[in-house]
C-alpha positions in Angstrom: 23.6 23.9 5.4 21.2 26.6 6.5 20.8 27.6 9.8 18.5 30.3 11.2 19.1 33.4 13.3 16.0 34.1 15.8 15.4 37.0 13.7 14.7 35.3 10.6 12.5 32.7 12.4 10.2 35.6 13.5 10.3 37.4 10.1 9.5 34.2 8.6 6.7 33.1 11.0 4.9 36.8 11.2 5.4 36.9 7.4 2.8 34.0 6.6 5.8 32.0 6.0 6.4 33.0 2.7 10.2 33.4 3.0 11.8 30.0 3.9 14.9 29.0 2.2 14.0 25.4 0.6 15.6 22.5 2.1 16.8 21.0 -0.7 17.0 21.4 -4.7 14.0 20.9 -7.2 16.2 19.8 -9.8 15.7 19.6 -13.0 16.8 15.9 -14.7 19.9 15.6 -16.4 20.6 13.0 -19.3 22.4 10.7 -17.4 23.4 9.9 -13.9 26.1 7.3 -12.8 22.8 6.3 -10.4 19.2 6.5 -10.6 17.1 5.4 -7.5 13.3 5.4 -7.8 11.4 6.3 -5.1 11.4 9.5 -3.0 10.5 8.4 0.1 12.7 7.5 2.8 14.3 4.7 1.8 14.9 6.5 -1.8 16.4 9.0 -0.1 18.3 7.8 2.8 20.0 5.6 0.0 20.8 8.5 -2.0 22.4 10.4 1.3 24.6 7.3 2.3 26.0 7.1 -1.4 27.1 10.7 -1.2 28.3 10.7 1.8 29.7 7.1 2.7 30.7 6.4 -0.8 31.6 9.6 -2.3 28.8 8.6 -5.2 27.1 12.0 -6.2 25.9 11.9 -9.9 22.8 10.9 -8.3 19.0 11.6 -9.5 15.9 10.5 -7.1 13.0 10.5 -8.8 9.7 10.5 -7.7 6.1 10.2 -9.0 4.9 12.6 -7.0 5.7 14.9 -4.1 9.0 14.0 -1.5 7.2 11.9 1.7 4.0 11.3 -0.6 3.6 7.7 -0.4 4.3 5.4 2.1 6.8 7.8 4.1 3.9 9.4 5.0 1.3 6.6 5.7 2.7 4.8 8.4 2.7 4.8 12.1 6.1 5.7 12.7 7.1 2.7 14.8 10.9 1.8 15.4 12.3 -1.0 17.0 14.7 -3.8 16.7 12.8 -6.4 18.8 13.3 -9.3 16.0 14.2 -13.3 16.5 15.7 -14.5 13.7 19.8 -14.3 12.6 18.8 -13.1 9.1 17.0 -10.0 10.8 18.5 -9.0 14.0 21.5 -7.3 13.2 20.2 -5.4 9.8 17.3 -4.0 12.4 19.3 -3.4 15.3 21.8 -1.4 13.0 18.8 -0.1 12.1 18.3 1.2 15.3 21.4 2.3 16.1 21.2 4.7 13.1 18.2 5.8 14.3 19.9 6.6 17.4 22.5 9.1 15.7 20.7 10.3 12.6 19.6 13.7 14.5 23.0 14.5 14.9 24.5 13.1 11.6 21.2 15.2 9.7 21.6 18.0 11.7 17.8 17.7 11.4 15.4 17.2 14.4 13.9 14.0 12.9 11.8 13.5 16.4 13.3 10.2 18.2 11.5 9.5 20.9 12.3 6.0 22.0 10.0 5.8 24.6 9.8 2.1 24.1 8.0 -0.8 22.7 6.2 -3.3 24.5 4.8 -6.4 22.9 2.0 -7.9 25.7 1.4 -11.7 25.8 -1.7 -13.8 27.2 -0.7 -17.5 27.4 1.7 -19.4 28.7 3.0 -20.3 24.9 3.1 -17.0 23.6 5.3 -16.0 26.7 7.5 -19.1 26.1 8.0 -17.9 22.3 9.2 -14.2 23.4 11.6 -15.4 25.9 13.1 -17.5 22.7 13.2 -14.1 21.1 14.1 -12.0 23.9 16.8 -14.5 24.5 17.7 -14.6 20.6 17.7 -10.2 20.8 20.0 -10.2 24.2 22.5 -13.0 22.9 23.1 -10.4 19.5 23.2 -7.2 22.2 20.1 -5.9 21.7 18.4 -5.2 24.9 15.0 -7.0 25.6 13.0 -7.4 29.1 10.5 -10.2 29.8 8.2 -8.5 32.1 5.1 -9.9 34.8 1.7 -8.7 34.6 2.9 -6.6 37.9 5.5 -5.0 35.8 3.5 -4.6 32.8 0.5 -3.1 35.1 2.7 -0.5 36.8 3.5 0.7 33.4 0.3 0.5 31.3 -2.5 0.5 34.5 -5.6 1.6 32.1 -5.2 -1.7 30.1 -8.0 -4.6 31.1 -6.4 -6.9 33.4 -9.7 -7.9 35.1 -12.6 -8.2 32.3 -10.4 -8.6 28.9 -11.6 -11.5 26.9 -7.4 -11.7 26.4 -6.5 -11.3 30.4 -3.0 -10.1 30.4 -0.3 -12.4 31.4 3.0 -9.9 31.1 4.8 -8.6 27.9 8.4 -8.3 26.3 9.7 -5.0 26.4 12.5 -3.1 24.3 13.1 -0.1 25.8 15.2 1.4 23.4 12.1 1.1 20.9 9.9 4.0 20.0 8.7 6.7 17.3 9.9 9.0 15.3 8.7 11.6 12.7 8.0 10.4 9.6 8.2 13.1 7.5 11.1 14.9 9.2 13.0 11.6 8.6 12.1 12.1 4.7 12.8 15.9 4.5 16.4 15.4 6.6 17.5 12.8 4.3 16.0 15.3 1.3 18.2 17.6 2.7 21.6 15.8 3.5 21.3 14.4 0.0 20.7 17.5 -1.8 23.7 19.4 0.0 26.1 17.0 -0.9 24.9 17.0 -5.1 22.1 14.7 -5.2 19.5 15.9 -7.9 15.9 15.2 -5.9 13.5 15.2 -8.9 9.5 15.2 -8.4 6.5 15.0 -10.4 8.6 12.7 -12.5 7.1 9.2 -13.1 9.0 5.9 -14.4 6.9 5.0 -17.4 9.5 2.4 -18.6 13.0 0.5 -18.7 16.0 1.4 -21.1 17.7 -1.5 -22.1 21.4 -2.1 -24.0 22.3 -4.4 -26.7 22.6 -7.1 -24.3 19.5 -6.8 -22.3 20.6 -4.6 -19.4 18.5 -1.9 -18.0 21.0 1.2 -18.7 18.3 4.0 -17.9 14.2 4.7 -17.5 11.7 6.5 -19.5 9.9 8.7 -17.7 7.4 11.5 -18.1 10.2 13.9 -18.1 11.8 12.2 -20.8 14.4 9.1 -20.8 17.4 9.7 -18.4 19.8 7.1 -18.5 22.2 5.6 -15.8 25.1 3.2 -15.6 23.0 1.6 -12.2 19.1 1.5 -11.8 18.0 0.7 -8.1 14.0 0.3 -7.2 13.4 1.4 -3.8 9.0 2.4 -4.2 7.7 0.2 -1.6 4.1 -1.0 -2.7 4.7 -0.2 -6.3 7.6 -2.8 -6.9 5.7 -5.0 -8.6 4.5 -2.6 -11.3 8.3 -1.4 -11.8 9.9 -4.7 -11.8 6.9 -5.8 -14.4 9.0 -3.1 -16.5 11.9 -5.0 -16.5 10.2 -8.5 -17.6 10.6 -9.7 -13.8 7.7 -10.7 -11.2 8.5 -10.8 -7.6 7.4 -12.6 -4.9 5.5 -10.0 -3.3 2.2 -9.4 -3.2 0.5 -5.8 -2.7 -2.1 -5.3 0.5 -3.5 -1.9 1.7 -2.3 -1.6 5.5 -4.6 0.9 7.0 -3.7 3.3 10.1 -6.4 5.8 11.9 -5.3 8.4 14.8 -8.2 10.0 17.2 -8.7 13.5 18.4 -6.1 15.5 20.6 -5.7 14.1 24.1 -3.7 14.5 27.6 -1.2 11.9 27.3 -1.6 8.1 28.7 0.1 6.1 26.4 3.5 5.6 27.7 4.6 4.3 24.3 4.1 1.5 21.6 1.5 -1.1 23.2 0.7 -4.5 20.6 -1.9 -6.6 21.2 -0.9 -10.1 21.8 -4.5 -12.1 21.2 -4.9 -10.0 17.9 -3.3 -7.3 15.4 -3.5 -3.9 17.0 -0.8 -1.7 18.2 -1.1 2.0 19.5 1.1 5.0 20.9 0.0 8.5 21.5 2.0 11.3 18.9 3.1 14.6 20.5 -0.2 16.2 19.4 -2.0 13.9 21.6 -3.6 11.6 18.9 -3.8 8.0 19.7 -1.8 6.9 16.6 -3.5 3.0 15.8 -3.4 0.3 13.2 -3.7 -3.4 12.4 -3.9 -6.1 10.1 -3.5 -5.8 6.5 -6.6 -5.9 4.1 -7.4 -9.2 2.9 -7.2 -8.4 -0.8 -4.8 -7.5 -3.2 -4.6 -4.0 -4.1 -3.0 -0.7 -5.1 -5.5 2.1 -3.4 -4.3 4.1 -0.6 -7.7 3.3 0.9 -9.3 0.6 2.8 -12.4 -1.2 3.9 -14.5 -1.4 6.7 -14.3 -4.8 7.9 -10.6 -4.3 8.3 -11.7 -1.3 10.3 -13.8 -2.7 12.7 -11.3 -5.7 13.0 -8.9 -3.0 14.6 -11.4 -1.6 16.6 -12.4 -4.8 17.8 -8.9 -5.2 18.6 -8.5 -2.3 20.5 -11.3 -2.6 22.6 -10.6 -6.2 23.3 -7.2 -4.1 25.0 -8.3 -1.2 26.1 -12.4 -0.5 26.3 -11.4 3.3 27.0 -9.9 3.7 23.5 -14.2 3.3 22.9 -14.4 6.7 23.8 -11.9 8.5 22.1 -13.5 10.0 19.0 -11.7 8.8 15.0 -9.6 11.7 13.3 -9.1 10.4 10.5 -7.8 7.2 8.3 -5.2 6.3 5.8 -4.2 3.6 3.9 -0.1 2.7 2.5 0.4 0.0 0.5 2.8 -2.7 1.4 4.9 -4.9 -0.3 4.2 -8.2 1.0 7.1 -10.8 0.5 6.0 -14.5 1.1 8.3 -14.9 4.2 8.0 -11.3 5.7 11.2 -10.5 5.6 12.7 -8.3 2.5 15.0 -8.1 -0.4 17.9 -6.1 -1.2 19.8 -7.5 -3.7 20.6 -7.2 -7.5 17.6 -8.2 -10.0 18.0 -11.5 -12.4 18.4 -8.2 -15.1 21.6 -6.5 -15.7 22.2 -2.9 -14.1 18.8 -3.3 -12.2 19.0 -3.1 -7.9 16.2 -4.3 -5.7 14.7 -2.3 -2.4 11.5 -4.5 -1.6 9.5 -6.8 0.0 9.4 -5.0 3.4 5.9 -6.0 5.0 5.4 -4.4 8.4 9.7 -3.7 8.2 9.7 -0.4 6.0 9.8 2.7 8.1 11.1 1.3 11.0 14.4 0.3 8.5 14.6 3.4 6.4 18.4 4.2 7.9 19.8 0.8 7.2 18.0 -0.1 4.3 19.1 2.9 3.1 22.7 2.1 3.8 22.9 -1.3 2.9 21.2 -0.9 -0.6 23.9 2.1 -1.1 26.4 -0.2 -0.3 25.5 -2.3 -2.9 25.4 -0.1 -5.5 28.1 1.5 -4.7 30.0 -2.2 -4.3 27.8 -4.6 -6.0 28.5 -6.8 -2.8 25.9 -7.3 0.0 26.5 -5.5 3.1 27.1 -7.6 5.9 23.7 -7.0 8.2 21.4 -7.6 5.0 23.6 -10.3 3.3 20.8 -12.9 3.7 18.3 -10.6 1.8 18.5 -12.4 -1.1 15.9 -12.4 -3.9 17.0 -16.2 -4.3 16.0 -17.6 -1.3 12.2 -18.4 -2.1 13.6 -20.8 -4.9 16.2 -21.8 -2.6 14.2 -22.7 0.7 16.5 -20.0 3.1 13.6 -18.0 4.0 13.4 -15.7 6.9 9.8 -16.6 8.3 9.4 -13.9 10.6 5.9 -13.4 9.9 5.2 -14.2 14.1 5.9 -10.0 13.6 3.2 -9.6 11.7 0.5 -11.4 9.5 1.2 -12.1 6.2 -1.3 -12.7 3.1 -2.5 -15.9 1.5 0.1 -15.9 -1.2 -0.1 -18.3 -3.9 
């Protein structure tokens, strides 16, 4: 692991920083690999990293498309939290969490933590009864959750509209331990914890296709690199997993939606930490630049561009200024656009596929960056095992035939699947 003498961080920074070590291998792909996980981004990786380190698994190749923290790992808005209701998803995201909590010191990497919290506001007297069920359902699993007053909620957040909001403010639910953290520090720690321990982290390398045996199991992928093949094949590329598991003769039950995010100019800080809007889809914090980090609802069509439309845009706005009529003065940055993997009952799967040799990552809706550690871990523990970890067990691909969905779509809206 490299570690830098204040020396070598001047040389490097008056040098145009031209003379950084790289933090992890560009390596070149081999013929086989006892595993092959598609998708670079943090999922991908932190996968890769808990099979080499947890399970000892090392013959490992990542491969990605493109660049590492090119897709969705770097179009999000770097929410964590573990404020869920349901027993299928409560402990998977609170051990989510409490990764989250030690993956600075178990990376050695400053991956930006900042749980400054995560408050969820509500305006009627029903949506306050439904998040004291969940606050209840969070506190009775050990994950810490605080129904608050409008008093409370104004003391913390005092620039919100309490007096002339279309949506007055009636108090919120509050998980302290909630937060941020940097997306792509998250990606290149994991790049680099994997990579020290063997992992071969492969870009510019593009699955064009499955490898199958005599019996119909996927034993490898084509790529643009040429085939590579593997005893284990696990899919882990987020808004793509439709178009990989179409390789392998399967269709999901996913759909793909655009979810767009914006961030405004530089300013002093105000937002304490994560605000969502309770009467609508909008949730903002403020990133250590100053930007007012901001997003909404998914697009309401199907599609594979990282870019959106207006009326989605003005939605969020609307939104927004429905919260907080200051945010109207703040001047728009920029945009950007990730594509999710929408599963019919908003919760994920990680599980085998129907095909031989072939591991699922998908379906993650609003859920992906905030689970990165744990998904990561729990789909390494199942290749490595072929047994469900314990927190994701009821992630089965299964249970849309079976009727044992997760519907926790009251965290988010889902599309008009059909």
């Amino acid at each position: 692991m490299t570690h830098y003498s204040l020396f070598t961080l001047l040389r490097n920074a008056f040098s145009g920083h031209r003379h950084w070590d790289r933090a992890w291998r560009d390596a070149e792909p081999q013929e086989s690999y006892d595993v092959i996980i598609v998708g670079g981004g943090g999922h991908g990786l932190a996968t890769a990293y808990y099979l080499a380190k947890e399970h000892g698994i090392t013959n490992v190749a990542v491969l990605e498309k493109g660049w590492i923290g090119g897709g969705n790992a770097g179009r999000n808005t770097t929410i964590i939290r573990s404020n869920y209701g349901l027993p299928g998803n409560i402990p998977f995201y609170e051990w989510s969490m409490k990764l989250w909590e030690g993956m600075e010191q178990d990376l050695n990497y400053n991956t930006m933590v900042s749980q400054r919290g995560v408050l969820n506001l509500y305006h009627s007297d029903a949506q306050r009864d439904a998040y004291a069920r969940r606050g209840n359902m969070m506190r009775l699993h050990g994950v810490d959750a605080e129904l608050l007053g409008r008093d409370q909620v104004q003391a913390m957040a005092p620039f919100l509209d309490y007096e002339n909001a279309r949506f007055p403010i009636q108090g919120g639910l509050l998980q302290r331990r909630g937060g941020t953290a940097r997306h792509d520090a998250v990606v290149w720690g994991y790049a680099r914890g994997a990579s020290d321990r063997g992992v071969d982290i492969i870009q510019n390398c593009a699955v064009t296709g499955m490898l199958r045996g005599p019996d119909g199991s996927i034993t490898g992928v084509e790529t643009t690199r040429g085939p590579i093949r593997a005893k284990k094949v696990g899919l882990s590329v987020a808004g793509n997993s439709s178009r990989l598991a179409e390789m392998a003769g399967l269709r999901l039950p996913i759909e793909s939606h655009v979810l767009q995010a914006f961030v405004s100019e530089g300013l002093k800080p105000v937002i304490p930490g994560v605000i969502t809007f309770g009467a609508g889809h909008f949730y903002v914090s403020q990133s250590d630049k100053g930007g007012l980090v901001f997003g909404g609802d998914i697009d309401g069509y199907n599609s594979y561009a990282q870019r959106g439309n207006l009326p989605t845009v003005e939605d969020v706005c609307e939104g927004g200024m429905a919260l907080m009529p200051m945010i109207g003065r703040a001047r728009l940055l920029r945009s950007w656009g990730g594509i999710m993997d929408m599963s019919m009952d908003g919760s994920p799967i990680i599980d085998h596929a129907p095909v031989g040799g072939l591991y699922l990552n998908a379906g993650w809706c609003y859920g992906g960056f905030k689970a990165t550690p744990a998904a990561g871990w729990c789909f390494a523990h199942l290749l490595a095992t072929d047994q469900p970890h314990e927190t994701a067990a009821d992630f089965r691909l299964d249970r849309f035939a079976t009727g044992h969905v997760i519907d926790e779509k009251g965290q988010g809206a889902q599309p008009n699947l059909h």
